[in-house]
Every structure is written in structure tokens, then in C-alpha cells.
C-alpha positions, -999 to 999 in steps of 0.1 A, spaced: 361 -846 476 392 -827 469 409 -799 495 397 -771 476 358 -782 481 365 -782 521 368 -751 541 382 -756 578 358 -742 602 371 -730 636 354 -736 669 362 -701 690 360 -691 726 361 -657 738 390 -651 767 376 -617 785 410 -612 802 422 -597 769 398 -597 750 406 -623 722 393 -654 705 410 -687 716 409 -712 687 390 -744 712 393 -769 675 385 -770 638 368 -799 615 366 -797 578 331 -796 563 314 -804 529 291 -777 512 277 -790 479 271 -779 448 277 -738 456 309 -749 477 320 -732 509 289 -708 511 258 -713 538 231 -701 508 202 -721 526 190 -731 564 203 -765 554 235 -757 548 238 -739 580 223 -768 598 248 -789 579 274 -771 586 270 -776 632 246 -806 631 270 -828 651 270 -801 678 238 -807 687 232 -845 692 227 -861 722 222 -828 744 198 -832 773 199 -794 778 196 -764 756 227 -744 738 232 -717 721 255 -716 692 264 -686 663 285 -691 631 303 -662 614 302 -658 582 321 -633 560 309 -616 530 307 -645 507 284 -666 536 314 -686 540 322 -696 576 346 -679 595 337 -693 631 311 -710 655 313 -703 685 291 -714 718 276 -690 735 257 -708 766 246 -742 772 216 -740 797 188 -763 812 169 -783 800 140 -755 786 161 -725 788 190 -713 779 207 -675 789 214 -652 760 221 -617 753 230 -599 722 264 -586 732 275 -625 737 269 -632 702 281 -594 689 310 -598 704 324 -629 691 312 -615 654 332 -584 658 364 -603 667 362 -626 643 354 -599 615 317 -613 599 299 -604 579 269 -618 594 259 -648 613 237 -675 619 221 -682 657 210 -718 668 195 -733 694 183 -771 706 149 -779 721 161 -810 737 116 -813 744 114 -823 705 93 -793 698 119 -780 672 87 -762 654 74 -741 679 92 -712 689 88 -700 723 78 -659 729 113 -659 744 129 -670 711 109 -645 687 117 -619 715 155 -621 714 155 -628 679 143 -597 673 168 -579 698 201 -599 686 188 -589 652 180 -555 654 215 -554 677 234 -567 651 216 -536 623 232 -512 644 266 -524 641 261 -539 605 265 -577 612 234 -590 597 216 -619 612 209 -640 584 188 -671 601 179 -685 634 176 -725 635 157 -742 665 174 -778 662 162 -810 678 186 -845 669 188 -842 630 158 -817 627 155 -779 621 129 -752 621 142 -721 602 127 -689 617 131 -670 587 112 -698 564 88 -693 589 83 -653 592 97 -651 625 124 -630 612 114 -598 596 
């Protein structure tokens, strides 16, 4: 695969002392046919898969996206227990306005194995981080519940409206 088919992705951390995103690491990733671009939930869950395995506890994870659904960013926003996780809208708002997206893509593990069931908690805040994100106009595009190398798309499945 030649450089121009691979888009560096960096892995971001927000330091609240000023304010800023602190670049934690980058990896290179493949896209396929439409190059660069997250056009599908399987791209997206291509693009953080490795993230995920192996966790005995929930996490919570965004990736920015600019106006071409190209990456810009993931970033973690809270790792939890092992059936919850803590999460609030301005978490993931703020990393998105700092790194200038677009939109963005949420994800979460259900280290249970029940990727297919979303709880009432994860349609609830669904609903607020996406409504959040209207009023600002960063559009949340997807939000994948992940177990090992297995995804549930909540938008596939009406979740998202």
C-alpha cells in the first residue's frame, strides 16, 4: 500500500491546565477502496479496533473527523468498570472543538459480550451527546457498541434518529 493510501491518525489527550490537546501517539491506518474516509460503521470500527481488545472494563472512545469523514483524532474519554462507564457530552465536545471536526464517531466496549443490546443508559446519552453536538454543529455521525472484533452500529439499528 503506498503512503498516499495511509492517513496518520493521532491519539489526543486533553491537558485542562491550558486547555490544549497533547498528541499521547499516532499509527497509520488502511481505508479501502474510498481511501482515507470513515463512509461506513465498518470503517470506523476498523479504524480503533485494536483499542478495544482485551479490556476487562468499559471505555469510551470518540474519533474526529473533518469534513471529508477523514480522521483527525481519537481520543479516550473514560475507561470505567466493568458494566459502566462515566460520560458526559462536554468530554467528547470538547476534544472535537479543539481538534476542529467536523463530526465524530462515539464507541464503547461491553466487555459482558452483549455488543447487541444497548443499555437505556446508552440510547439516553446518545441522544444527549447528539443533540449536544446539533447545537454546536459537530454532528454525531454513529455510535458503535464493540465487544473483541464485534460491533453493533446504533444508527443501523435506529437508535440514532
Amino acid at each position: 500500500m503506498s503512503r498516499n493510501q495511509r492517513k496518520r491518525v493521532d491519539i489526543v489527550t486533553i491537558r485542562i491546565s491550558k486547555l490544549e490537546l497533547v498528541k499521547e501517539s499516532s499509527f497509520f491506518y488502511k481505508s479501502g477502496e474510498e481511501r482515507r474516509k470513515i463512509i461506513s460503521p465498518r470503517n470506523a470500527f476498523d479504524l480503533v479496533e485494536n483499542m478495544f481488545k482485551g479490556l476487562d472494563r468499559e471505555m469510551v472512545v470518540a474519533a474526529y473527523l473533518n469534513t471529508k469523514q477523514e480522521p483527525l483524532a481519537i481520543s479516550k474519554i473514560s475507561i470505567g468498570s466493568l458494566n459502566s462507564s462515566i460520560v458526559h457530552p462536554r468530554e467528547i465536545l470538547k476534544a472535537a472543538i479543539l481538534s476542529n471536526a467536523a463530526s465524530f464517531i462515539l464507541y464503547h466496549n461491553h466487555p459482558s459480550g452483549d455488543y447487541r443490546t444497548p443499555s437505556k443508559e446508552d440510547i439516553s446519552i446518545t441522544k444527549r451527546i447528539k443533540e449536544a453536538g446539533e447545537l454546536i454543529g459537530i454532528q454525531l455521525l454513529d455510535h458503535l457498541i464493540v465487544y473483541e472484533d464485534k460491533f453493533m452500529s446504533m444508527k443501523e439499528h435506529n437508535y440514532l434518529f
